[in-house]
C-alpha positions in Angstrom: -43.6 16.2 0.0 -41.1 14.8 2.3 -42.3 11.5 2.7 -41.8 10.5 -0.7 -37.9 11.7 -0.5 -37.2 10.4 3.0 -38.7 6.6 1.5 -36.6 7.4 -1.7 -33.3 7.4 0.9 -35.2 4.7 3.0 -34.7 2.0 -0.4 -31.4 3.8 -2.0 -30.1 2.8 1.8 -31.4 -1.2 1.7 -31.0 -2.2 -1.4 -27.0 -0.6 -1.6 -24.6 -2.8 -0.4 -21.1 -2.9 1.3 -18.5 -4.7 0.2 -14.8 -5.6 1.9 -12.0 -7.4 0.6 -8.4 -8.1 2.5 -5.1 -10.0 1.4 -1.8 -10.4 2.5 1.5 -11.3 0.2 4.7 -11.6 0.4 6.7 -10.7 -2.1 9.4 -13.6 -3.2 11.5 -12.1 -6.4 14.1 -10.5 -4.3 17.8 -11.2 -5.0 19.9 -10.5 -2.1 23.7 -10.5 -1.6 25.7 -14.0 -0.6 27.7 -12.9 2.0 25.8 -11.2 5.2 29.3 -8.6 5.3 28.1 -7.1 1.9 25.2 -5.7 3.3 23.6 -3.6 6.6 20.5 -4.6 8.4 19.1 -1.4 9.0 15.8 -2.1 10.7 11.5 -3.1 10.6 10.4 -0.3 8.7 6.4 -0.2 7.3 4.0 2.3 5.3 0.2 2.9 4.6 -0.7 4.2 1.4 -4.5 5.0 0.8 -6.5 6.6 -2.0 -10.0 7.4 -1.3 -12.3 6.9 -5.2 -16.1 7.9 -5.9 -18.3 7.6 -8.9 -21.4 9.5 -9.7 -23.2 8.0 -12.2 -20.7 6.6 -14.4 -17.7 9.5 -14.1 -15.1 8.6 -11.9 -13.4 11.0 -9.3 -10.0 10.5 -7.8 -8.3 7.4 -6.7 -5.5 5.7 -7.9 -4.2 2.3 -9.5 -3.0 -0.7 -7.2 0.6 -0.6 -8.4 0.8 3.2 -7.4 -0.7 2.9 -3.6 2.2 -0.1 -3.9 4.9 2.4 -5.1 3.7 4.9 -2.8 3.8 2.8 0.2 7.3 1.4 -0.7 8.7 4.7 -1.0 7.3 5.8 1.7 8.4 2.6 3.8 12.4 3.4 2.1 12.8 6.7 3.4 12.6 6.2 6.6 16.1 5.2 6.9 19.0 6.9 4.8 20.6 5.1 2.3 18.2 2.0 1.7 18.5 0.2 -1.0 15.5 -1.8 -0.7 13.6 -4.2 1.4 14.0 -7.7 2.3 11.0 -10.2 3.9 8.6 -7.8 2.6 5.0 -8.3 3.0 2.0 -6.1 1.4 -1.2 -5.6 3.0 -4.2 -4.3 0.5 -7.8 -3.4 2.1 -10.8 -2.2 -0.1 -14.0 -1.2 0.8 -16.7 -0.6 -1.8 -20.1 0.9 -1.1 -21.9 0.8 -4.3 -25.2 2.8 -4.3 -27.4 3.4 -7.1 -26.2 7.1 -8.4 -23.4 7.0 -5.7 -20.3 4.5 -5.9 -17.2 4.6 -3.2 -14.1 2.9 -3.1 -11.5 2.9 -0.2 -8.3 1.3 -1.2 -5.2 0.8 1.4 -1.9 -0.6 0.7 0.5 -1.1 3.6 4.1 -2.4 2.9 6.2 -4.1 5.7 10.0 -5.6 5.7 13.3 -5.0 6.8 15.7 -2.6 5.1 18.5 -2.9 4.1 21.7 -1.6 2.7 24.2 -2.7 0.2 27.9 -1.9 1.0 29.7 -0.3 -1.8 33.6 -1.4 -2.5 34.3 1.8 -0.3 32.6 0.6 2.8 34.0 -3.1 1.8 37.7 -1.8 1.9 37.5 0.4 5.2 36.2 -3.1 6.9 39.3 -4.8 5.9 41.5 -3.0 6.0 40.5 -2.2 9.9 
């Protein structure tokens, strides 16, 4: 009786497959200030964001959308230093890993988000400068 189950496993296991994907961007729609005395440099800052995803049969089971393990990352990523207002040079790293199996599907995505934050002076912090 075992036989039959352990060469049941024996072709679920050779005839699944494993497949990895990678890419890098960098994000170019960001509008920064003229004048390098408007803002602060703050520092490198990065953030993973991962969601682990399974099927069984056809029913999905967790995960989460590309744009939200993006959000997640880059909030992440902000609040590492007080009072960011964003991030310049910012690159995004996105990883998945799919095992597809016959009754059995899984899906690792990761999202990491790396750049420099940064800081926009209000007229406050402008007028202490000069007025120093």
């Amino acid at each position: 009786m075992k036989k039959p189950i352990y060469l049941l496993f024996a072709i679920i296991f050779f005839l699944s497959s494993c497949v990895t994907s990678k890419g890098k961007m960098i994000a170019h729609n960001q509008v920064m200030p003229s004048e390098r005395s408007s803002y602060t440099v703050l520092g490198e800052t990065s953030a993973v964001s991962a969601a682990p995803k399974f099927w069984v049969l056809f029913i999905p089971f967790g995960g989460s959308s590309d744009q939200g393990l993006y959000d997640r990352a880059y909030k992440k990523a902000t609040k590492e230093f007080k009072g960011v207002n964003g991030l310049m040079s910012e690159q995004i790293e996105y990883k998945k890993v799919k095992v597809p199996l016959l009754l059995f599907t899984f899906v690792y995505k990761q999202v990491k988000v790396t750049g420099v934050a940064y800081h926009i002076k209000n007229d406050v912090e402008l007028t202490d400068k000069s007025t120093n």
